[in-house]
TINU-574112 format. One record per residue: x, z, y of N, C-alpha, C in turn; chain; residue in three letters. Coordinates in steps of 0.05 Angstrom, whole numbers, plus 5000, padded with zeros to 4 digits. Layout:
<sites>
   n_X   n_Z   n_Y  ca_X  ca_Z  ca_Y   c_X   c_Z   c_Y  ch   aa
     X     Z     Y     X     Z     Y     X     Z     Y   A  ALA
...
</sites>
This chain:
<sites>
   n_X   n_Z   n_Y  ca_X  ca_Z  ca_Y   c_X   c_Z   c_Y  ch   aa
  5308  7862  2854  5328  7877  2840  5354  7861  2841   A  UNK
  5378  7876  2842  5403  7854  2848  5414  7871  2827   A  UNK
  5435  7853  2813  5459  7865  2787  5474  7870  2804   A  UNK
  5493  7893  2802  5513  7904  2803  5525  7913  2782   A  UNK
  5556  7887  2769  5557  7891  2740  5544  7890  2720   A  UNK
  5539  7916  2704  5525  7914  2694  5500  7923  2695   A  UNK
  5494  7950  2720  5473  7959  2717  5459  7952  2741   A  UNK
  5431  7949  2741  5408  7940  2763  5406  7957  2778   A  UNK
  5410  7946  2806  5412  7967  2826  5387  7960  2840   A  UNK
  5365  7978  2843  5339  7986  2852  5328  8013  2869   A  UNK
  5328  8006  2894  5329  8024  2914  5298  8047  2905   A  UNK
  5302  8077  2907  5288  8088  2900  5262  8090  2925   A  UNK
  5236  8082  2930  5221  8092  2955  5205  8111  2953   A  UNK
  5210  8128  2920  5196  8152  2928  5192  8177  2939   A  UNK
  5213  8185  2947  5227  8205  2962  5213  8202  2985   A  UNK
  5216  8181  2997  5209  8168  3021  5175  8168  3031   A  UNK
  5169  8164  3007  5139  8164  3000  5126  8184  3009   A  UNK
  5142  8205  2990  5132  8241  2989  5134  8249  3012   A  UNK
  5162  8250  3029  5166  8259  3042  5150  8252  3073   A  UNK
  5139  8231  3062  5115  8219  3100  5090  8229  3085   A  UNK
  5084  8238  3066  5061  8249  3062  5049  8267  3090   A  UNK
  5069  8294  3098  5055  8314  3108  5057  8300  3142   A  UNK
  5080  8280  3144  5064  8269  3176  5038  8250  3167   A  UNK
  5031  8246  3151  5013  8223  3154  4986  8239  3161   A  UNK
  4982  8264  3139  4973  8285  3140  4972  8289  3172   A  UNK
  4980  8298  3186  4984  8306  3206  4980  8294  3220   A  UNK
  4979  8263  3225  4973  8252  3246  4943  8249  3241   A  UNK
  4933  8238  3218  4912  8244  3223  4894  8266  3228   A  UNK
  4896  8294  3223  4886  8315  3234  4896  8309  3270   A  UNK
  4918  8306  3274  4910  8297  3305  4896  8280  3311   A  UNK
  4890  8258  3302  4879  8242  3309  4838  8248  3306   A  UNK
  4831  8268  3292  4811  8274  3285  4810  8298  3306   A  UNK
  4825  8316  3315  4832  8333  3337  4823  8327  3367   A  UNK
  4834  8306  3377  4843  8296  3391  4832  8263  3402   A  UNK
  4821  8250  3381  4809  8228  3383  4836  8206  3388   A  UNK
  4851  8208  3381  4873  8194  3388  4901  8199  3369   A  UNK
  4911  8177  3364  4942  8180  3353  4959  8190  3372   A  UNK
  4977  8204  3361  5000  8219  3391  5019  8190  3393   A  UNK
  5032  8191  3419  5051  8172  3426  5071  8167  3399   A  UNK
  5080  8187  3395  5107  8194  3388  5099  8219  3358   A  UNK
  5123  8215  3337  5119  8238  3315  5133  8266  3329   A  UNK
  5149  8262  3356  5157  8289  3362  5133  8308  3370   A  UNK
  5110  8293  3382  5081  8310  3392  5074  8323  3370   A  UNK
  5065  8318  3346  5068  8327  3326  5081  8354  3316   A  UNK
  5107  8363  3330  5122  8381  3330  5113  8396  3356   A  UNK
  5107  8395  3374  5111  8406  3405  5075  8414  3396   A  UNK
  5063  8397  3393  5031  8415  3393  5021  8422  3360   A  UNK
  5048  8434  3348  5052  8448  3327  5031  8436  3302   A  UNK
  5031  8421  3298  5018  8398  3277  5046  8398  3256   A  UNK
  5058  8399  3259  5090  8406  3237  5112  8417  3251   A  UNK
  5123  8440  3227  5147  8448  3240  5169  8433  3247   A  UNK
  5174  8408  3226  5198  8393  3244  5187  8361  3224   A  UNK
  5204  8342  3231  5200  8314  3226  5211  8317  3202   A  UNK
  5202  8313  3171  5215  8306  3154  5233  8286  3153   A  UNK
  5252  8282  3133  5271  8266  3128  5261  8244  3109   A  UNK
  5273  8218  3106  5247  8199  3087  5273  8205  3060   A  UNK
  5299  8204  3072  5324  8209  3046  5346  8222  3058   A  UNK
  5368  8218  3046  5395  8229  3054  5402  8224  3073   A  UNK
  5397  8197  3088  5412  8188  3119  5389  8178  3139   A  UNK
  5361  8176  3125  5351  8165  3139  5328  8181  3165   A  UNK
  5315  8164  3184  5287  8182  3191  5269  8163  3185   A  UNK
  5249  8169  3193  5217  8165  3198  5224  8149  3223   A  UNK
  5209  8120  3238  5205  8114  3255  5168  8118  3256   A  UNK
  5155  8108  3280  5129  8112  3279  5125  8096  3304   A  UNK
  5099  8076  3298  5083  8054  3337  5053  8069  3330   A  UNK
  5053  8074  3351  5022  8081  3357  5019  8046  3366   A  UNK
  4992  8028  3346  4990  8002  3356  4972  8003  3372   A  UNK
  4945  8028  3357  4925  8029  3383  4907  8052  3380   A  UNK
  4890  8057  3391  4871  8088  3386  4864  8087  3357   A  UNK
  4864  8065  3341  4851  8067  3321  4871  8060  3292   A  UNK
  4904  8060  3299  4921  8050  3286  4945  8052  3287   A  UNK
  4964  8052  3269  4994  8062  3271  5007  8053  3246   A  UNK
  5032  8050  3261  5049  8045  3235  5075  8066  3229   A  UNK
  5086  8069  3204  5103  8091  3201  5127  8081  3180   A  UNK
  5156  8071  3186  5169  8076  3172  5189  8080  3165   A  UNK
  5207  8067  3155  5235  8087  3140  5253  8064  3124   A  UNK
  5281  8062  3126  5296  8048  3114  5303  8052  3090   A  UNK
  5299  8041  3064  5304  8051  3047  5316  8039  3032   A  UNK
  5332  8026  3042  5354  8000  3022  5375  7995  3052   A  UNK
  5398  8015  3064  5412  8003  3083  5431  7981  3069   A  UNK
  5436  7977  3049  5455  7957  3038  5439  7931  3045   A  UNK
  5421  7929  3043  5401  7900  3047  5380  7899  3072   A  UNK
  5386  7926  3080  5366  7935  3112  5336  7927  3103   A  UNK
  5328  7937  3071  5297  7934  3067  5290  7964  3087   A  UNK
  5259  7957  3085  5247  7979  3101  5218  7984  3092   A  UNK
  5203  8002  3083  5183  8008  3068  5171  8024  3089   A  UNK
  5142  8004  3101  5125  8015  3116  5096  8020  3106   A  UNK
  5084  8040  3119  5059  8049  3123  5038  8038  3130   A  UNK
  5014  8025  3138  5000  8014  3151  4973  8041  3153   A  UNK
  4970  8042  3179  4937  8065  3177  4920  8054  3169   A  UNK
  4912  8027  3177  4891  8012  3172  4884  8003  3139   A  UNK
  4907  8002  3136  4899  7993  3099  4913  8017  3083   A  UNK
  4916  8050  3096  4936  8065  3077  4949  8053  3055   A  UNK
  4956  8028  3069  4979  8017  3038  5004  8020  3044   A  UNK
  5032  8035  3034  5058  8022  3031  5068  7988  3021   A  UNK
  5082  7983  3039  5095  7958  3036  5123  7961  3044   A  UNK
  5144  7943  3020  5163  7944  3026  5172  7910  3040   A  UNK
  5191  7914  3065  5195  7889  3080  5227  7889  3077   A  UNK
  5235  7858  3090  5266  7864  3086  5265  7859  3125   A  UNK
  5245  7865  3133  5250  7859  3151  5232  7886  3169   A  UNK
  5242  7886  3197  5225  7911  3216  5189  7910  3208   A  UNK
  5181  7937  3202  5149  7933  3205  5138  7926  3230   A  UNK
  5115  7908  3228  5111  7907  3256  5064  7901  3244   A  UNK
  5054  7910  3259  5023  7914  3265  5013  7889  3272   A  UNK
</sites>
């Protein structure tokens, strides 16, 4: 948390949260489909698994790595003032926030 003045400025990641709900949703029904994670979150859209890529906030997107048949990572900037970034892991369905790129 960093002061600004007087009041604590604390980046919100639930929005962000909510909003990767229905790809996460989704990839895994592909992935149970399909036996496989898709390359990319646009497959997702093209073999109609979601109508379009949610937004994680106001400016941001969703990034997404297929690491391997059995794993992926998904995430989203959610502090550009400090370039934090709050990722996904498949393997441990845990959120983690990094100040640095997610990486598998």
């Amino acid at each position: 948390m960093l002061l600004i003045g007087v009041k604590a400025y604390k980046p919100d990641t639930t929005i962000g949260i909510n909003n990767a709900q229905p790809i996460i949703t989704a990839l895994e029904i592909y992935k149970k489909e399909t036996g496989d994670y898709p390359q990319s979150l646009n497959s997702l859209v093209t073999h109609n698994y979601l109508l379009a890529i949610p937004s994680p906030n106001s400016e941001g997107i969703f990034e997404y790595q297929r690491v391997s048949q059995e794993k992926y990572v998904l995430w989203y900037m959610y502090d550009p003032l400090f370039l934090s970034f709050n990722c996904y892991y498949s393997n441990t369905k845990q959120w983690n926030t990094n100040s640095d790129l997610c990486y598998e």
